[in-house]
Structures are given as structure tokens and as C-alpha cells.
VOGU-3710 file (C-alpha; in Angstrom, 3 decimals, decimal comma):
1> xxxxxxxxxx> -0,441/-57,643/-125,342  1,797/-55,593/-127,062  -1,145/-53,073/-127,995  -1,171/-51,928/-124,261  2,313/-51,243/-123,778  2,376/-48,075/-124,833  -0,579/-46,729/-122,156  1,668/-48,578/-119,305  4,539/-46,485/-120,723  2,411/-43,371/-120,055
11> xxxxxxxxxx> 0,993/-44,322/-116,666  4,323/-45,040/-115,400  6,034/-41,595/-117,040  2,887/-40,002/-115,330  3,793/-41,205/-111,937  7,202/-40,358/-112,050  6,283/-36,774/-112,917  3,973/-36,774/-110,037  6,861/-38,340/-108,138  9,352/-35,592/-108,875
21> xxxxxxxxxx> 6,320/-32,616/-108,156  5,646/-34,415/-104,560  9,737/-34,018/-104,091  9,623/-30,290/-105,282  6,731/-29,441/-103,292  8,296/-31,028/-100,153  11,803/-29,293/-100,902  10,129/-25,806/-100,916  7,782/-26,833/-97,807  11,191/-27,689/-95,786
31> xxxxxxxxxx> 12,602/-24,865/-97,071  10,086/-22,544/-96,094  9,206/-24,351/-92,320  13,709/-23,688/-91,985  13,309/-20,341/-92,684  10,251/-20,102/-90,841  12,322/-22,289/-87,926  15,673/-19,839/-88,460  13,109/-16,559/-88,078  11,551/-18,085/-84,366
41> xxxxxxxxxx> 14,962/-18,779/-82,721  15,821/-15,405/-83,885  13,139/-13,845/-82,513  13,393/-15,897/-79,172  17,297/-14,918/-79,155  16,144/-11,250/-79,652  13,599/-11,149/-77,159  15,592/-13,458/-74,699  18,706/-10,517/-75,137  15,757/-7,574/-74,995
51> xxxxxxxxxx> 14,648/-9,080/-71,542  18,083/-9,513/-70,233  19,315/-5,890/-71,230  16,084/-4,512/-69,796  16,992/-6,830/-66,463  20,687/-5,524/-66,332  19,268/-2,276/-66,678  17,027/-2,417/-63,599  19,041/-3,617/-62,087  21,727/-1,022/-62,312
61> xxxxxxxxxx> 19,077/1,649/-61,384  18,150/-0,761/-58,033  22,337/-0,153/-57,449  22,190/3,538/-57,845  18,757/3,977/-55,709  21,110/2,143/-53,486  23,933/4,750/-53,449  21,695/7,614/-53,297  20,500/5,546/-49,985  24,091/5,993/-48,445
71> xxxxxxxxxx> 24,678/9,748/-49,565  21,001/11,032/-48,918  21,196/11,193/-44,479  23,681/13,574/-42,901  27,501/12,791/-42,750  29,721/14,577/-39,839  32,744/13,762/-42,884  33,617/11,414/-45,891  36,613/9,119/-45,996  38,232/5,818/-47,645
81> xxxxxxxxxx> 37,791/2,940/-45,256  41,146/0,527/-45,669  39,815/-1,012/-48,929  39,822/2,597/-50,462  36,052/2,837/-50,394  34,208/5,962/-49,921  32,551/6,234/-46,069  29,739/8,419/-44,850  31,299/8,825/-41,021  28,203/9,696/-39,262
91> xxxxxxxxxx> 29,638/9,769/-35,412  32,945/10,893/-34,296  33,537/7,375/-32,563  33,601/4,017/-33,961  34,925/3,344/-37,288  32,889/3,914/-40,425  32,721/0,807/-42,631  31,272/0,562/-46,049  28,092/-1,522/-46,969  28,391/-4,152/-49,114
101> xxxxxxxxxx> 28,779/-2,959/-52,643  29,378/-5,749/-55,153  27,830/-8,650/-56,709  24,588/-8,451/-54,410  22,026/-10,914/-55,446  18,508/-9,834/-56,629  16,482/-11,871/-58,459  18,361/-13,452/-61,047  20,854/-11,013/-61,668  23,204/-9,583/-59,612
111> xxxxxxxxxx> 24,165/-5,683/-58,785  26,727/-3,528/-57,852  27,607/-0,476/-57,669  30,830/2,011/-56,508  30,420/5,220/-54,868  33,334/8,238/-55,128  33,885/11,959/-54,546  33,825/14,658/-56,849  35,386/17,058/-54,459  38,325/14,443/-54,272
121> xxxxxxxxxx> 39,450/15,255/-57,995  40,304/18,479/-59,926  37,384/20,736/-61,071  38,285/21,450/-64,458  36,428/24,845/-64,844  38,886/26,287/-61,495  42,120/24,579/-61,912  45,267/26,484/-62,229  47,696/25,861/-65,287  50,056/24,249/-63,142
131> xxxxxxxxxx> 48,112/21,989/-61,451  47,020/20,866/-64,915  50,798/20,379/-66,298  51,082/18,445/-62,794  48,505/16,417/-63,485  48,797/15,490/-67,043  52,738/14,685/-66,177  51,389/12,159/-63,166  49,489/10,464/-66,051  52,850/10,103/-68,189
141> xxxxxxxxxx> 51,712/12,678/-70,609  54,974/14,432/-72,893  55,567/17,975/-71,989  55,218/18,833/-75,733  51,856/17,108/-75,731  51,257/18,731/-71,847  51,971/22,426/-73,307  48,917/21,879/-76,127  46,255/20,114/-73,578  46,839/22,809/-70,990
151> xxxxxxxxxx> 47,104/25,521/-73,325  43,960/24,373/-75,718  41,705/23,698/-72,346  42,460/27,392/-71,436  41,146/28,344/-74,622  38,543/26,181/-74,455  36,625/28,020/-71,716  37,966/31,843/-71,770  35,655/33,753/-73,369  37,724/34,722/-77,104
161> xxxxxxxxxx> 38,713/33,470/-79,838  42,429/34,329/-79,173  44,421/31,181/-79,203  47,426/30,541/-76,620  50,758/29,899/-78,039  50,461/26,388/-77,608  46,811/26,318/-77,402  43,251/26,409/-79,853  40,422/28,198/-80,572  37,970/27,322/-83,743
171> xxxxxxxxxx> 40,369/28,222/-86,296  41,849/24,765/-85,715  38,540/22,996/-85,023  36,963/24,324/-87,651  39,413/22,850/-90,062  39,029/19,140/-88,470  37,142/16,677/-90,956  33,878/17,262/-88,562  34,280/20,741/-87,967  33,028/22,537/-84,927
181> xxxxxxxxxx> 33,230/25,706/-82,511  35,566/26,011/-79,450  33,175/26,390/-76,676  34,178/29,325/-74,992  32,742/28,912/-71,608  32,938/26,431/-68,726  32,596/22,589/-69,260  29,453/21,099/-68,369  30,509/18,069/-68,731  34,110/15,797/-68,311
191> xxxxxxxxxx> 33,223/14,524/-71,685  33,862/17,478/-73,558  37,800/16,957/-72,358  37,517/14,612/-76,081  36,834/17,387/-78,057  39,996/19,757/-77,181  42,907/19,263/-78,688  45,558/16,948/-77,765  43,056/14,631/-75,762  42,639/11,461/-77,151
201> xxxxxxxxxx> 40,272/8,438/-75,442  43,832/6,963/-73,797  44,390/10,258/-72,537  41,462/10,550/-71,426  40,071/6,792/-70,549  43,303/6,088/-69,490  44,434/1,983/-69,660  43,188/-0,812/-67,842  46,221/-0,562/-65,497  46,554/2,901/-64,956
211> xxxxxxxxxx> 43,063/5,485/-65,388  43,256/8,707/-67,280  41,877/12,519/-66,558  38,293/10,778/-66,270  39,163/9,811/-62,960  40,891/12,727/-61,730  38,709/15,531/-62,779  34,819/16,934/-62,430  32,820/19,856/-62,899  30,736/19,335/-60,054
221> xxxxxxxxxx> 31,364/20,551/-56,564  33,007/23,674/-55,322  36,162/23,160/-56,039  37,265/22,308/-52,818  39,391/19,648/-52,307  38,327/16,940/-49,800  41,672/15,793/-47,830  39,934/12,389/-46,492  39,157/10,956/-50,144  41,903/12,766/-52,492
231> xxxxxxxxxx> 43,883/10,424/-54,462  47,992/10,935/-53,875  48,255/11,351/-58,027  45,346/14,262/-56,971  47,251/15,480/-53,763  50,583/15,390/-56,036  48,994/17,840/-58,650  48,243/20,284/-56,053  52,007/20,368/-54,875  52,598/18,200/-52,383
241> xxxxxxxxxx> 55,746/16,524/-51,616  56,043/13,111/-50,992  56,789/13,116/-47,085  53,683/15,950/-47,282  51,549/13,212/-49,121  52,563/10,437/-47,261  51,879/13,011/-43,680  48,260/14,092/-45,058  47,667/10,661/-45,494  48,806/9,522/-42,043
251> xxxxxxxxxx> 46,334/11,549/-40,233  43,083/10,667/-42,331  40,238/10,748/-41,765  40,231/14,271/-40,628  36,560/15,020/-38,671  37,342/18,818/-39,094  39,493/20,747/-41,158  40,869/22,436/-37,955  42,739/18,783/-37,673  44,694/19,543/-40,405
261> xxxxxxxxxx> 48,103/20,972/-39,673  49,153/23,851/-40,997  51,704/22,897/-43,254  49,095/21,083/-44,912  47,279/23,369/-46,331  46,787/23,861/-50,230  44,036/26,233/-51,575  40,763/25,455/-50,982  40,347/22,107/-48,448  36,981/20,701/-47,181
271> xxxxxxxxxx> 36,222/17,247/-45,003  32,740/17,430/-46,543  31,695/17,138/-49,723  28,282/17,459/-51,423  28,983/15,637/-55,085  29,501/12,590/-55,975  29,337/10,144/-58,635  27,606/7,102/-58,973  28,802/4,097/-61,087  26,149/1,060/-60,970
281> xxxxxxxxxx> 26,034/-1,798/-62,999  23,545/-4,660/-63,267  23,781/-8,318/-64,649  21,923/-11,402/-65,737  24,158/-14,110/-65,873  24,755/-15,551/-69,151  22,735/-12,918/-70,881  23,010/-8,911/-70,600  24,940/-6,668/-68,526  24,467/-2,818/-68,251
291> xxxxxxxxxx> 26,528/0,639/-66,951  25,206/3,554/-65,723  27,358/6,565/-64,493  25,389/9,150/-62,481  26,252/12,484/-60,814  24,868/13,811/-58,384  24,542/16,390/-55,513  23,890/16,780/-52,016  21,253/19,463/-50,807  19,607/21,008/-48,329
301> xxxxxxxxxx> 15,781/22,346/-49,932  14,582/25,345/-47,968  12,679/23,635/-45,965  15,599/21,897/-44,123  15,039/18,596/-45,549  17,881/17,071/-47,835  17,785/15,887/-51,734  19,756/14,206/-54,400  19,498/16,091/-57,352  20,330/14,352/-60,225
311> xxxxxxxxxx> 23,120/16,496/-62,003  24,135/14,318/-65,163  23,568/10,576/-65,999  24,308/8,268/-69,199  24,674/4,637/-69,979  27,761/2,991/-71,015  29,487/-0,096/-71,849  32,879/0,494/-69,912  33,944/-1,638/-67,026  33,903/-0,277/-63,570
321> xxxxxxx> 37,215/1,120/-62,947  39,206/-0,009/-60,254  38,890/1,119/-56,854  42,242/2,660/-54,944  44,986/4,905/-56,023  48,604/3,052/-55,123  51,185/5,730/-53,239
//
């Protein structure tokens, strides 16, 4: 009996080797079937946020198809109904409502979409500098920090290099950390405000209780200003007084610019405008939601029949501003 022992001791050493493999090998299966686990949901969360971004997307697009839809048929004038939404008045009788806008329901995702005029704010390759000191002051901007934005947007589109007093050419830009040229020429786009110096994003973005030059200024249009849909802080850069404002205001909408009285008149007025820009955003609940800011323009081809041309469009992840401009 005792003879054998030693052979048991063996067999049972064996098995607990074979004991403690079985554990590795199940260890590194579990570990691999969790990592192969982690990598699925991953993949499933990826494509699940893919889908809903390309959802939101569409749907933004179906919300700016829709606004082309309102701007595309002939318009006697354009006004703000009493929620302060842009109107296409199409008779002379009746009064011109908007269509429903917001949070319409297609699919599973909802889209909306705002509509507003480009000839209702500043055109920033026409405007005078003291329309632009007027401005920037309605937005609470310093005079000392006024002076430079008026001064360096001056500079910005002349065609030298010769810097204002309070202004800049691409001496100073050239010296920034990421240097670069002073354009020299008209803006193309509002954008291009964030390169001159003195505007910063709250300057220009403004804050979520009061918007900044992005609302009040284009480069689209004529530079006519349309006395229906001009915002007072607008109206108030152009010079008018407060009773003037509050008169203007009074009388709207204004079917013809011969309605307009004469002590009205500032520059350059219209009742019709031909730009506008499109903000649309679309939504899957839950998952993705996307922007889209469009401009665009109103025209009549050659042969009689009017388009939409599409003037400038990019995606973006701001909020809709608010619609409305409080007296």
C-alpha cells in the first residue's frame, strides 16, 4: 500500500495543474468574449448615433426645402406677423399669417425651421461709419473698443494697406500667433466679422439673452432696408428716434413704400426683399440633433420664372436664436 502512494501523489498534482490551465483558459476566453462584448455595443452605439445624425440631418434639409416653399411664389410685401415671424403678404386684404414652423412631426424626428430677412439688417460691405458706431453701442460695445471694430472693418475691405488711426491692416495680423492677410475687399461672408480686430465670438455671437452683430448684419441683398421686418436695435442704428421708431412701427406692414411718410425716410428703404436666410434644424429624440444655416436669394431667370439660388450654407451646432427684437 504504501508503494502506490507516491503515483496517487502525481495523479492528483496532475489534476490540479489541469485544474488551474482549465481556469486560465476560461479567464482569457471571458476576457476576450468582454472585449469582444465592449467592441459590439460600441459599434451599435456608433452606428445607432451615425443613423440618428444622418436622421437630424434630413431632416433639417426637409425644414429648409420647406422655407424655400414659402419664399419661392410671388409676395406683394414681407412683414412680422404679431409673434415677430417673417410673412410673405400675398394680397392686399386679409391678414398674412405664418405656417407652422416648429417642432413638426415627420417620421420619428421632428423639424423646424425659422425664416428672416436679410434686407432687415445692416449690409456690412455699404454701411456708413456711423451707423456702425450706432450699432456696436446698441449691442453695449465700449467706445474705445467701438473706435477699433469700426475703424479695423474699414480697413478690412478698402483696397490698401494703410491702417486707420484706430483701425488694422496686415501689419497687425500678420504678427498674431496664426498670422494672416487683411482682406482688402468686400466680405463674402458675416463670418469673416471673427477675423478683424476687436471682434470676439461674444461680440459677435452675442449671449443667450441678448444676440450679437450675427443677427444684425449680412452681405446679401441690396442694401436696402426693409421697413416691415427691421428690428428697432436695426431702425435705431440708422438714426431714428424713439417716437420715429415707435411711429415706423405703428404703421407696419407697409404694402408700398409710397405708405411711408415722409419723415420716415432713411437712405435706401424697400417693402420687398429678395434675401433671406434660412435656419432649419432637425431631431431624433433621444439621439441626434442637427443645424443648418442657409442663405439664399430670390430671382427672376430670364425666362420669367422664379428661383432660389442657394447663396451660402454650413452646418452648425448653435441653437436657433430667438425670434423678436423687444422695443
Amino acid at each position: 500500500m504504501t508503494r502506490g502512494r507516491p503515483a496517487m501523489r502525481i495523479r492528483g498534482g496532475a489534476r490540479g495543474i489541469a485544474l488551474v490551465v482549465v481556469l486560465l483558459v476560461l479567464s482569457v476566453l471571458l476576457a476576450v468574449l468582454g472585449e469582444f462584448a465592449q467592441a459590439m455595443r460600441l459599434e451599435a452605439t456608433t452606428t445607432l448615433n451615425f443613423r440618428a445624425a444622418l436622421a437630424a440631418s434630413h431632416l433639417a434639409e426637409a425644414g429648409y426645402q420647406r422655407a424655400v416653399a414659402e419664399i419661392l411664389p410671388e409676395a406683394l410685401a414681407q412683414h412680422l406677423d404679431e409673434q415677430g415671424l417673417l410673412v410673405f403678404r400675398r394680397t392686399r386684404l386679409g391678414a398674412a399669417k405664418a405656417p407652422e414652423r416648429t417642432e413638426i412631426a415627420l417620421g420619428p424626428g421632428r423639424l423646424s425651421y425659422r425664416i428672416t430677412d436679410e434686407d432687415a439688417r445692416l449690409n456690412l460691405n455699404r454701411v456708413t461709419p456711423d451707423v456702425l458706431h450706432r450699432l456696436l453701442s446698441e449691442l453695449g460695445v465700449e467706445r474705445e473698443t467701438r473706435d477699433v471694430i469700426v475703424g479695423s472693418i474699414l480697413d478690412w475691405r478698402d483696397a490698401n494697406e494703410e491702417h486707420r488711426l484706430n483701425g488694422a491692416e496686415s501689419d497687425y495680423y500678420l504678427g498674431l500667433p496664426v498670422p494672416y492677410r487683411a482682406k482688402n475687399g468686400d466680405f463674402d461672408a458675416v463670418e469673416e466679422l471673427l477675423q478683424v480686430r476687436g471682434i470676439t465670438p461674444e461680440i459677435f455671437y452675442g449671449r443667450p439673452e441678448a444676440p450679437g452683430l450675427l443677427e444684425y448684419v449680412t452681405v446679401a441683398g441690396t442694401g436696402a432696408i426693409n421697413v416691415n421686418t427691421a428690428s428697432p436695435t436695426v431702425l435705431r442704428a440708422l438714426g431714428f428716434a424713439q417716437a420715429e421708431l415707435e411711429l415706423l412701427i405703428a404703421g407696419r406692414p407697409y404694402v408700398e413704400l409710397s405708405l411711408l411718410s415722409a419723415q420716415l425716410r432713411r437712405g435706401r428703404q424697400t417693402t420687398r426683399s429678395e434675401a433671406f436666410r434660412i435656419e432649419a434644424w432637425g431631431a431624433v429624440p433621444g439621439h441626434g440633433r442637427r443645424t443648418l444655416t442657409a442663405l439664399v436669394q430670390r430671382r427672376a431667370g430670364r425666362d420669367g420664372v422664379a428661383r432660389v439660388t442657394l447663396l451660402a450654407w454650413r452646418w452648425r451646432a448653435e441653437e436657433p436664436p430667438a425670434t423678436g427684437d423687444p422695443m
